[in-house]
MDAnalysis code that builds the backbone (N, CA, C; Angstrom):
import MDAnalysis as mda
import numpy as np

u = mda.Universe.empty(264, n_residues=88, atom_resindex=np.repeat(np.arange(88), 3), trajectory=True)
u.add_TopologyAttr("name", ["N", "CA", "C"] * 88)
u.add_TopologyAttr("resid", np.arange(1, 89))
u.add_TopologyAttr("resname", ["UNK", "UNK", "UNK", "UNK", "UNK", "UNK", "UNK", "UNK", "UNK", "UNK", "UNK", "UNK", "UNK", "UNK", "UNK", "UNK", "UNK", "UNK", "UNK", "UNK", "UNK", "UNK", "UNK", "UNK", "UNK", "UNK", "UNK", "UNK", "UNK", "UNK", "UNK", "UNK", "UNK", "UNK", "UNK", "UNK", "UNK", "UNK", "UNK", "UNK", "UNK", "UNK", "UNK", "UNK", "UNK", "UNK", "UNK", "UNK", "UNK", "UNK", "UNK", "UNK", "UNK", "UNK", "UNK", "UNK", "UNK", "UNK", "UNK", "UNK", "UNK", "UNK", "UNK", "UNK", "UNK", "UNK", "UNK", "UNK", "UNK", "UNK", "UNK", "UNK", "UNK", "UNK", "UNK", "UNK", "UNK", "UNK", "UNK", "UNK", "UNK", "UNK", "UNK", "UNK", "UNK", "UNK", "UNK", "UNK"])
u.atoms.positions = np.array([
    [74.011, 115.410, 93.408],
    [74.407, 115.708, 94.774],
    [74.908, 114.461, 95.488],
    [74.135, 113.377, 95.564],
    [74.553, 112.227, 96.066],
    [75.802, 111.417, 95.512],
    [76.051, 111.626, 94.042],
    [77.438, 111.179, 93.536],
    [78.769, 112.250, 93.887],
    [78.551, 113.174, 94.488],
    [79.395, 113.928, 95.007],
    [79.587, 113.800, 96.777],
    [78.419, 113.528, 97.116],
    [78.941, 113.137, 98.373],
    [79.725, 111.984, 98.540],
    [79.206, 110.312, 97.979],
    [80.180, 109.629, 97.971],
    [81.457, 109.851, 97.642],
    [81.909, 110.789, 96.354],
    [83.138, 110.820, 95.911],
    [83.692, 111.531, 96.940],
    [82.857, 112.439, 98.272],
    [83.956, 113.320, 99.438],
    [83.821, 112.001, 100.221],
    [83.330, 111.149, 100.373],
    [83.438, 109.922, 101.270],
    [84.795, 109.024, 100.902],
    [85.014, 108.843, 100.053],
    [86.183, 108.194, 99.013],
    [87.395, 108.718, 98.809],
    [87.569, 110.274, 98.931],
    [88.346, 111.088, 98.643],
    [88.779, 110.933, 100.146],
    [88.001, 110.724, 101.186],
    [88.134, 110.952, 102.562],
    [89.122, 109.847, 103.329],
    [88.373, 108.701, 102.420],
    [88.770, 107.308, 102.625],
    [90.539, 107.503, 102.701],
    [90.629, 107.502, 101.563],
    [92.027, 107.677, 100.834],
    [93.466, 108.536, 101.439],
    [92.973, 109.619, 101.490],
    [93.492, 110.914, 102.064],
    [93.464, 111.279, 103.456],
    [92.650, 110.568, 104.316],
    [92.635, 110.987, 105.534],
    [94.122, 110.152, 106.103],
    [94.572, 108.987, 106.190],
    [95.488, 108.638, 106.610],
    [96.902, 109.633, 106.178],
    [97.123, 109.578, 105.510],
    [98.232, 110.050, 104.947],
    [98.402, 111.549, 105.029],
    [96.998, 111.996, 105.515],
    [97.279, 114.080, 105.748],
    [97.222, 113.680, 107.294],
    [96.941, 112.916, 107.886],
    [97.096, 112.542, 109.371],
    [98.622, 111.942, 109.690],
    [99.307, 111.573, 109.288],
    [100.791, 110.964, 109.163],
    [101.757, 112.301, 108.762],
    [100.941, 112.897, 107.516],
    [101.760, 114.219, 107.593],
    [101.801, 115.237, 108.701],
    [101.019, 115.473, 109.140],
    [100.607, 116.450, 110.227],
    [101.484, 115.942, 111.585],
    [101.891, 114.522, 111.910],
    [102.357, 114.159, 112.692],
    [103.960, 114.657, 112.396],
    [103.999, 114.597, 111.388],
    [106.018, 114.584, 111.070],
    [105.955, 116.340, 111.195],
    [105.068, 116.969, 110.720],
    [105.240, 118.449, 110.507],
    [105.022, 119.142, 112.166],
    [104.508, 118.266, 113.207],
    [104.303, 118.768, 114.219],
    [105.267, 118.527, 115.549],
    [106.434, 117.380, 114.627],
    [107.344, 116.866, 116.204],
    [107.717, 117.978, 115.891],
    [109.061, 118.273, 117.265],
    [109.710, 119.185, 117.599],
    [111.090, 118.630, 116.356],
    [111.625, 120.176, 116.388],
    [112.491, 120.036, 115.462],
    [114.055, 119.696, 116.183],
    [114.223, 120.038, 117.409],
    [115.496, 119.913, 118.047],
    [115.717, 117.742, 118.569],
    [114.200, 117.432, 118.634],
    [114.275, 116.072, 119.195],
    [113.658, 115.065, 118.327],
    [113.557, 114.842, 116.886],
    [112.606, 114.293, 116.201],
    [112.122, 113.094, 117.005],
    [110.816, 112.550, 116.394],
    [109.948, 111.331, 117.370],
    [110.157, 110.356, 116.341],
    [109.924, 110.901, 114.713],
    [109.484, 109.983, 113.645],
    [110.561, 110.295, 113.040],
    [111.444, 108.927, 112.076],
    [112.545, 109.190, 111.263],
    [112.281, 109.415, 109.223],
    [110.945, 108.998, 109.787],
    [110.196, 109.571, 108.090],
    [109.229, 108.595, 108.072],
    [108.546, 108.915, 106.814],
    [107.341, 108.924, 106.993],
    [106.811, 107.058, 107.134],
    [107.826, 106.496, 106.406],
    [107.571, 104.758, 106.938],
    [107.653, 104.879, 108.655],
    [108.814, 105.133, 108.862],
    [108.704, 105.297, 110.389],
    [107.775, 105.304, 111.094],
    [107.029, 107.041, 111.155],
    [105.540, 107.323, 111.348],
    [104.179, 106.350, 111.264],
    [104.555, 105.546, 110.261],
    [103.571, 104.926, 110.201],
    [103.507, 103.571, 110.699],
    [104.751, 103.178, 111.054],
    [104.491, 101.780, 111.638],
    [104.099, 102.019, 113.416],
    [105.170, 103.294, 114.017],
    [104.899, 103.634, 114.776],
    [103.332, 103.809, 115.452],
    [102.933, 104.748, 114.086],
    [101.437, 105.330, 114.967],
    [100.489, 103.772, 114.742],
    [100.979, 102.755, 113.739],
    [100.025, 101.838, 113.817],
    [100.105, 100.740, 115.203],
    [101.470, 101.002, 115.741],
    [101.783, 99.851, 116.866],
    [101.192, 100.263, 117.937],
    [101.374, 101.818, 117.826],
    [100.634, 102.475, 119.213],
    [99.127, 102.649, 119.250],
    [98.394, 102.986, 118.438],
    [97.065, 103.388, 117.939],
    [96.290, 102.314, 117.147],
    [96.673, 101.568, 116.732],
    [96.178, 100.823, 115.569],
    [96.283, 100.990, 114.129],
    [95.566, 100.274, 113.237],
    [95.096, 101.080, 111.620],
    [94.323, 101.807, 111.858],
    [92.759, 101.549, 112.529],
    [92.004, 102.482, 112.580],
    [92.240, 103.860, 112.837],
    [92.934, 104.113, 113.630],
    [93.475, 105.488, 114.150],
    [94.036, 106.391, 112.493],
    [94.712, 105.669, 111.851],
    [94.960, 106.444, 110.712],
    [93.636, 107.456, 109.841],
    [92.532, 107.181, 110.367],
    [91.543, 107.659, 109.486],
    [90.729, 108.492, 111.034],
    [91.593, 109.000, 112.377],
    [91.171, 109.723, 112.947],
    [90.966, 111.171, 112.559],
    [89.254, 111.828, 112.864],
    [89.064, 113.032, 112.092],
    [88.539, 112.910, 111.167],
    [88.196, 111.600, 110.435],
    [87.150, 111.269, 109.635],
    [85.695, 112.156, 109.250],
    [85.085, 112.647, 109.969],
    [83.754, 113.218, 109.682],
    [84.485, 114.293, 109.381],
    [85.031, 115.292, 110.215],
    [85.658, 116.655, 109.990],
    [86.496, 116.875, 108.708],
    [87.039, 115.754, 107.919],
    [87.656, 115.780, 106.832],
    [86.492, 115.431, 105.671],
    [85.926, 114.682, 106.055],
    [84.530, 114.531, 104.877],
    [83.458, 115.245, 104.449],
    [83.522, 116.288, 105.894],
    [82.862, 117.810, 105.961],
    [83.398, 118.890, 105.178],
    [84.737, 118.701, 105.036],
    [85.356, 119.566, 103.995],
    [85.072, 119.144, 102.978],
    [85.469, 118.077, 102.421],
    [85.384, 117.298, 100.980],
    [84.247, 117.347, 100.233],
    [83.458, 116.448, 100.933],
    [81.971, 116.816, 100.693],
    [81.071, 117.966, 99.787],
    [81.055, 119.075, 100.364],
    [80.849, 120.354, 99.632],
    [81.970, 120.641, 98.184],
    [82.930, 119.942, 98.576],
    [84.248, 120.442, 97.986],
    [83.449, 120.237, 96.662],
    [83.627, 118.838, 96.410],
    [83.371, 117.678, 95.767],
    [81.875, 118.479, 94.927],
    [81.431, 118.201, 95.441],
    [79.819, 118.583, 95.370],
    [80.061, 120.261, 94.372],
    [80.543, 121.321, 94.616],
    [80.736, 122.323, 93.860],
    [81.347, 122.086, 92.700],
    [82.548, 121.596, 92.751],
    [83.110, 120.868, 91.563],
    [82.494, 120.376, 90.296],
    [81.766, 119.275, 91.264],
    [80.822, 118.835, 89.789],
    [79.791, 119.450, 89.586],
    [79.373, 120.183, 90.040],
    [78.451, 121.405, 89.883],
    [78.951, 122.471, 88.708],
    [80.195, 122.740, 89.089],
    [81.483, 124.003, 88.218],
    [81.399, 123.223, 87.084],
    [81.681, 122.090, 86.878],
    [82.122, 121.206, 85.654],
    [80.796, 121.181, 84.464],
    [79.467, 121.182, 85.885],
    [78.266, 120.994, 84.709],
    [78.133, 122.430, 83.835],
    [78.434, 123.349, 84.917],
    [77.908, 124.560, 84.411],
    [78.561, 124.949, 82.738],
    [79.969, 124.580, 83.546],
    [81.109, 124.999, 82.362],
    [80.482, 124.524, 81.230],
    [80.070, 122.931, 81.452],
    [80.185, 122.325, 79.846],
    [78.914, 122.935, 79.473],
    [77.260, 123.033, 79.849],
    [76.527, 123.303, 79.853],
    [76.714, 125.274, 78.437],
    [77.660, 125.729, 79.584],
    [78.243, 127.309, 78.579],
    [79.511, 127.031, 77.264],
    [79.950, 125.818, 77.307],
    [80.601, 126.067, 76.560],
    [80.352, 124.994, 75.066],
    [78.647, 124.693, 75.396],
    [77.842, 123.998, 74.138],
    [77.860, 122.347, 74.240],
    [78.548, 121.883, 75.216],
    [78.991, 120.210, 75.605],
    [77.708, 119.918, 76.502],
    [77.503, 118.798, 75.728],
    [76.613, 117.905, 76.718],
    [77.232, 117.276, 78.010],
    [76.233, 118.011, 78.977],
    [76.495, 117.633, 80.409],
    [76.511, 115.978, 80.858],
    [77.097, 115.436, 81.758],
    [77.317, 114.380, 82.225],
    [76.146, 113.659, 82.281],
])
């Protein structure tokens, strides 16, 4: 359980900037763009916001992962466990 939570902590690490940068380009308006792609976006939101800001939403994304993570290697034990493989 605990090696699955770190790995949604890590997974969180990683991924939270970059689904936060996406969400920004997928949400300007389409008649006036704000961001000219995704380098753009990102120097932008760092001049205005900081780095830190890239990993805004942090808990709420690690709340997903977390469990995610955690079932996964759960699915993986079971599998090998039924299909005669020694578990991890």
């Amino acid at each position: 359980f605990s090696s699955a939570f770190v790995a949604g902590f890590f997974m969180t690490v990683t991924v939270a900037p970059w689904d936060m940068l996406r969400t920004k380009l997928m949400n300007q308006p389409t008649d006036k763009k704000i961001y000219d792609g995704f380098r753009d976006c990102l120097v932008k939101t760092v001049k205005a916001d900081g780095v830190i800001s890239l990993w805004r939403g942090f808990i709420p994304i690690w709340a997903r992962f977390a469990p995610q993570a955690t079932l996964q290697l759960i699915g993986i034990e079971v599998i090998y466990n039924f299909m005669g493989f020694k578990g991890i």
